[in-house]
C-alpha positions in Angstrom: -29.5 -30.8 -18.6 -27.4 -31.6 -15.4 -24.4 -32.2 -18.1 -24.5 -29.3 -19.4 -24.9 -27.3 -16.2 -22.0 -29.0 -15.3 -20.1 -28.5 -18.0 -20.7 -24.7 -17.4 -19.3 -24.8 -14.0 -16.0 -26.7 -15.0 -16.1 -24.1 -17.5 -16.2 -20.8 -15.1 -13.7 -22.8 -12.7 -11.3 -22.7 -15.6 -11.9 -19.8 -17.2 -12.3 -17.1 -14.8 -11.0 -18.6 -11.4 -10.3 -15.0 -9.9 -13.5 -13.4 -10.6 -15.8 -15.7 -8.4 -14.4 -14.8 -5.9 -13.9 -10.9 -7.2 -15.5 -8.3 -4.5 -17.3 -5.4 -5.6 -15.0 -2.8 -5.5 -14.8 1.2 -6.9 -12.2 3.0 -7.8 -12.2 6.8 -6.9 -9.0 9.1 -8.1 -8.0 11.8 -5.5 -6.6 14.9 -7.8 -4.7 16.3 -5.4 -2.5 13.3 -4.2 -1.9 11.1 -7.4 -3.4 8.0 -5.7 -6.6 5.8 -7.0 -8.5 4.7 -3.6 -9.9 1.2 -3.9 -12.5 1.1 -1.7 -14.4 -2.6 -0.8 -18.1 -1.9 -1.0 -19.4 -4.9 0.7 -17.4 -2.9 3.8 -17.4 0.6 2.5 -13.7 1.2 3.7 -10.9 1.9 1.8 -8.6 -1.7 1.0 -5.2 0.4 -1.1 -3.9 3.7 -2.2 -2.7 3.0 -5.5 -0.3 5.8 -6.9 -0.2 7.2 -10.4 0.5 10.0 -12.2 -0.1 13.5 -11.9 -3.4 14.5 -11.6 -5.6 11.8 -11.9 -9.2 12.3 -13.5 -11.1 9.6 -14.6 -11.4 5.9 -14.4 -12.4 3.4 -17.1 -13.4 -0.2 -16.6 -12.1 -2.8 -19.0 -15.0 -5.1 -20.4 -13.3 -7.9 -18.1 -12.9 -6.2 -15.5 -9.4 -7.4 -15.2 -8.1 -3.5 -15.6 -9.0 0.1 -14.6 -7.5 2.9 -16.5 -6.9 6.6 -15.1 -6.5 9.1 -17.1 -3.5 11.8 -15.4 -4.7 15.2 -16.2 -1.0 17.2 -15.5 1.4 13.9 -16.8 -0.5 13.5 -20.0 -0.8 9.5 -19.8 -2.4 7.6 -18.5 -2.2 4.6 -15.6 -3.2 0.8 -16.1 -3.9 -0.7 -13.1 -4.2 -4.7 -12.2 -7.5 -4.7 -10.3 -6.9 -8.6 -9.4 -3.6 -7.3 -8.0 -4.7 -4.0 -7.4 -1.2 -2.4 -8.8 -0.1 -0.1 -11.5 1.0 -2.4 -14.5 2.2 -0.2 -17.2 1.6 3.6 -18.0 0.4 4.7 -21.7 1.9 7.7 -22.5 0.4 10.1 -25.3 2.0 10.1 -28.5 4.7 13.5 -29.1 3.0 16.0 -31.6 5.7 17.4 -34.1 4.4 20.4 -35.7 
């Protein structure tokens, strides 16, 4: 039994080295201003001020964790952002219709 406890640990060490130490954070999008506010919740104060596009409108969480993704209401795409890194990495934009 103490093996295979160990061999968890090693396991999460490798695996995941980031999120151990992860804080719980939230991530609140401020319409007016085209930013995402991280805020810490172990200290309930606001850590960044992410911009994005225009209009931001809703958040979703990856399964990981590793990514949030706001939806821009005005720009029509929407924003990925890093949350180890807490930066926008890359912007999905919605496909052209062509009548």
């Amino acid at each position: 039994m103490k093996k295979l406890c160990l061999v968890l640990v090693i396991f999460m060490l490798l695996v995941s080295p980031q999120m151990i130490h992860a804080k719980p954070r939230v991530y609140i999008t401020n319409f007016w201003s085209d930013t995402v506010s991280v805020i810490d919740m172990e200290t309930d104060t606001v850590i960044k001020t992410i911009p994005v596009g225009d209009g931001p409108f809703g958040v979703a969480i990856s399964p990981d964790g590793r990514r949030a993704f706001i939806t821009n209401v005005y720009s029509g795409d929407v924003s990925v952002i890093n949350t180890i890194l807490n930066a926008v990495i890359g912007t999905i934009s919605r496909p052209l219709h062509n009548p």
